[in-house]
C-alpha positions as a printed NumPy array, in Angstrom:
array([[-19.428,   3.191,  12.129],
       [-17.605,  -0.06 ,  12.303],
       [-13.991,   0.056,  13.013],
       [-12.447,  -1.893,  10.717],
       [-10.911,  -0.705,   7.143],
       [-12.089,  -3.765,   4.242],
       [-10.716,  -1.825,   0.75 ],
       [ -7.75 ,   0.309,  -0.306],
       [ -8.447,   1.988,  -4.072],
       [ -5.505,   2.971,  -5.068],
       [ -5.525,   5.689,  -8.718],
       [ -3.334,   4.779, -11.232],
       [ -2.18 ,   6.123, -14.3  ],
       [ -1.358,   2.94 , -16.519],
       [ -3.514,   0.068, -15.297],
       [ -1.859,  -2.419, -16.987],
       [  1.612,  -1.037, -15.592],
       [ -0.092,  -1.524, -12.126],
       [ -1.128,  -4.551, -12.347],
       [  2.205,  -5.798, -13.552],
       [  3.242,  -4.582, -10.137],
       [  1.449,  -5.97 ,  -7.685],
       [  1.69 ,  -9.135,  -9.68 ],
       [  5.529,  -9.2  ,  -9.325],
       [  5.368,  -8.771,  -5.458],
       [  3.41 , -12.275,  -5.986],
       [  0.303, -10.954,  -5.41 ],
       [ -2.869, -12.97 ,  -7.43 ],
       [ -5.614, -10.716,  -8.505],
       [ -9.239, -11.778,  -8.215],
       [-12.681, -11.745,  -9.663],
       [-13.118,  -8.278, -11.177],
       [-15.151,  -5.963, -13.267],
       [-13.667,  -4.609, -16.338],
       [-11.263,  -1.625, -15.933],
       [-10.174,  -2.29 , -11.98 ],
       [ -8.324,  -4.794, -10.581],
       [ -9.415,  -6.575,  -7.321],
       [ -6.942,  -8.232,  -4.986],
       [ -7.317, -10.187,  -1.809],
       [ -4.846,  -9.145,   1.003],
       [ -5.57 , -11.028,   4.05 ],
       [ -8.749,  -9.991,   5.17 ],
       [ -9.004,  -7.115,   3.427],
       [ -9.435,  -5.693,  -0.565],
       [ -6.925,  -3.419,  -2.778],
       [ -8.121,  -2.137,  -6.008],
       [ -6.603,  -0.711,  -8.728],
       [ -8.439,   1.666, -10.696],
       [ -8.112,   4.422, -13.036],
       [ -6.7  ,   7.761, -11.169],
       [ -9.046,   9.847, -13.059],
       [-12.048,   7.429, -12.713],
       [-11.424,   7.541,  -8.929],
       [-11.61 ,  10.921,  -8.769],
       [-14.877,  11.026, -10.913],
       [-16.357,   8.648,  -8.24 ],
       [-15.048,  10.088,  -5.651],
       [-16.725,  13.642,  -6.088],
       [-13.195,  15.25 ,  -6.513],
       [-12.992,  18.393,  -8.667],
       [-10.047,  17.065, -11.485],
       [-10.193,  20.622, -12.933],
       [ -8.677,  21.723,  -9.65 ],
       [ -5.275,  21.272,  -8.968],
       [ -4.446,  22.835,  -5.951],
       [ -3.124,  21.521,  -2.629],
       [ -6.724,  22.313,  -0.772],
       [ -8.299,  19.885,  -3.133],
       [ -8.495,  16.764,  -1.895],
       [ -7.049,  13.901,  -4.067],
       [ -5.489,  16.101,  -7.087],
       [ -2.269,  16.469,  -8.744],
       [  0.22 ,  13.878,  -8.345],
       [  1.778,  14.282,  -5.208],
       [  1.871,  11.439,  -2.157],
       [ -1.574,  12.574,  -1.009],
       [ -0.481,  12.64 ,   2.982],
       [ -0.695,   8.406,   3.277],
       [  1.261,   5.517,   3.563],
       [  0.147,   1.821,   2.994],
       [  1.134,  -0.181,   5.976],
       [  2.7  ,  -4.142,   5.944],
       [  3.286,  -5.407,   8.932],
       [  5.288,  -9.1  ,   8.885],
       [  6.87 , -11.124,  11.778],
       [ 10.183, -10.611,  11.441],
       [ 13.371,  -7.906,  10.468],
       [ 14.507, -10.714,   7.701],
       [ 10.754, -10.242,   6.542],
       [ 10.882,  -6.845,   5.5  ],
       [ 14.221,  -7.374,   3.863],
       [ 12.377, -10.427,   1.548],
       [  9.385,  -8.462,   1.176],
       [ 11.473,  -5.486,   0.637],
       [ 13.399,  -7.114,  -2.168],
       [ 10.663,  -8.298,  -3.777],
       [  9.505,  -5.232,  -3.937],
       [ 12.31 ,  -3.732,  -5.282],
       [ 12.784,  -6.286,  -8.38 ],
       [  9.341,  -5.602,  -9.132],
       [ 10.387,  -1.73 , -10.152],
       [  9.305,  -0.085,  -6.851],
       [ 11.308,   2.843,  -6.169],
       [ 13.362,   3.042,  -2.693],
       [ 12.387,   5.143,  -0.625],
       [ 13.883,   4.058,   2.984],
       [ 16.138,   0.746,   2.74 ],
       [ 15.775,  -1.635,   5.67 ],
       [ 16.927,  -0.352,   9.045],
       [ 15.986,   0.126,  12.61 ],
       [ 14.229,   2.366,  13.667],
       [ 13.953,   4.778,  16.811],
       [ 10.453,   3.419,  17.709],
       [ 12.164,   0.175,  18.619],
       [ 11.369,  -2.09 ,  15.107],
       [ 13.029,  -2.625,  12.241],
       [ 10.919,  -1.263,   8.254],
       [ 11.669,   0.184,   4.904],
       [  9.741,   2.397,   2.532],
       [  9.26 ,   2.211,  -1.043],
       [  7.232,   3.941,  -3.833],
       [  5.136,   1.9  ,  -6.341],
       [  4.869,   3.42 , -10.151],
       [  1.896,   5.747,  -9.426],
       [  3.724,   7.394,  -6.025],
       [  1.914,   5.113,  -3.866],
       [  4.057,   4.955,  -0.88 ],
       [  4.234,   1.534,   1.259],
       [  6.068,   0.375,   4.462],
       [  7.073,  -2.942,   5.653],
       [  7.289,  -2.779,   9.011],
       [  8.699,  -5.587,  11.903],
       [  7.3  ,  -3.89 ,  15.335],
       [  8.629,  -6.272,  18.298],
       [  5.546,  -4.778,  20.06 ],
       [  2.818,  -6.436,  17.808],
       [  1.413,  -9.443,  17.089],
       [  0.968, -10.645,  13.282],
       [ -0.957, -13.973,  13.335],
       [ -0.749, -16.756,  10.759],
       [ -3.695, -15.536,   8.764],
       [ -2.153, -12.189,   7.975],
       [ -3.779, -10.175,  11.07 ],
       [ -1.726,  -7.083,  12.914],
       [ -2.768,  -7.04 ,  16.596],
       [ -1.612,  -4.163,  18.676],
       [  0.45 ,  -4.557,  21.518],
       [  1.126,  -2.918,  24.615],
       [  1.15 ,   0.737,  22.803],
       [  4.985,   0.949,  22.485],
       [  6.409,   1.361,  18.575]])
């Protein structure tokens, strides 16, 4: 398997809501089919698509809403979408961006103990994101996070 990651699907409950959204953080969406939403992000893909269509797709029982289910309910789900940017006074721009586009704060801006500097926020559907600064990393021009020397 290659080892790369090229899409994010996000479900959502109010498509239009969504794309609202991620069109407020600046973000332009792209060529896409009717009922999912298709944006480019650096090298990589994030769709929006409808929560309950997803799970359809995705071969997850709906019916069930227990925590051994994988996928249902509401909750978080056990992930967090990852930014990385260059600097501290990056996350607090893309951080405020953020915010005025109705995400819900989760972590404000601060240092961390891992050496870097990130905040956490929720979008409408509970999707939870972090902009991060790690000292330790590389983020080229083109939107690329290289690892560094395996500190933060």
């Amino acid at each position: 398997m290659d080892q790369r990651l090229s899409l994010v699907t996000l479900g959502v409950s109010d498509m239009d809501r969504a794309k609202s959204f991620y069109t407020a953080l600046g973000w332009e969406p792209g060529p896409s089919p009717e009922h999912i939403e298709f944006f480019q992000v650096g090298g990589m893909v994030l769709a929006l698509w409808d929560r309950m269509a997803l799970a359809v797709d995705s071969g997850i029982d709906i019916d069930d809403e227990t925590e051994d289910t994988p996928g249902s309910g509401d909750g978080w789900g056990g992930k967090v979408l990852g930014l990385n940017v260059s600097s501290s006074a990056d996350v607090d721009e893309q951080f405020a961006t953020a915010v005025d586009a109705g995400a819900r704060v989760l972590r404000r801006p601060a240092t961390r103990y891992w050496g870097g500097y990130s905040a956490v926020f929720e979008d409408p559907d509970g999707h939870v994101w972090e902009i991060a600064y790690n000292p330790y990393w590389t983020v080229t021009d083109d939107g690329r996070t290289l690892l560094g020397d395996g500190r933060g």
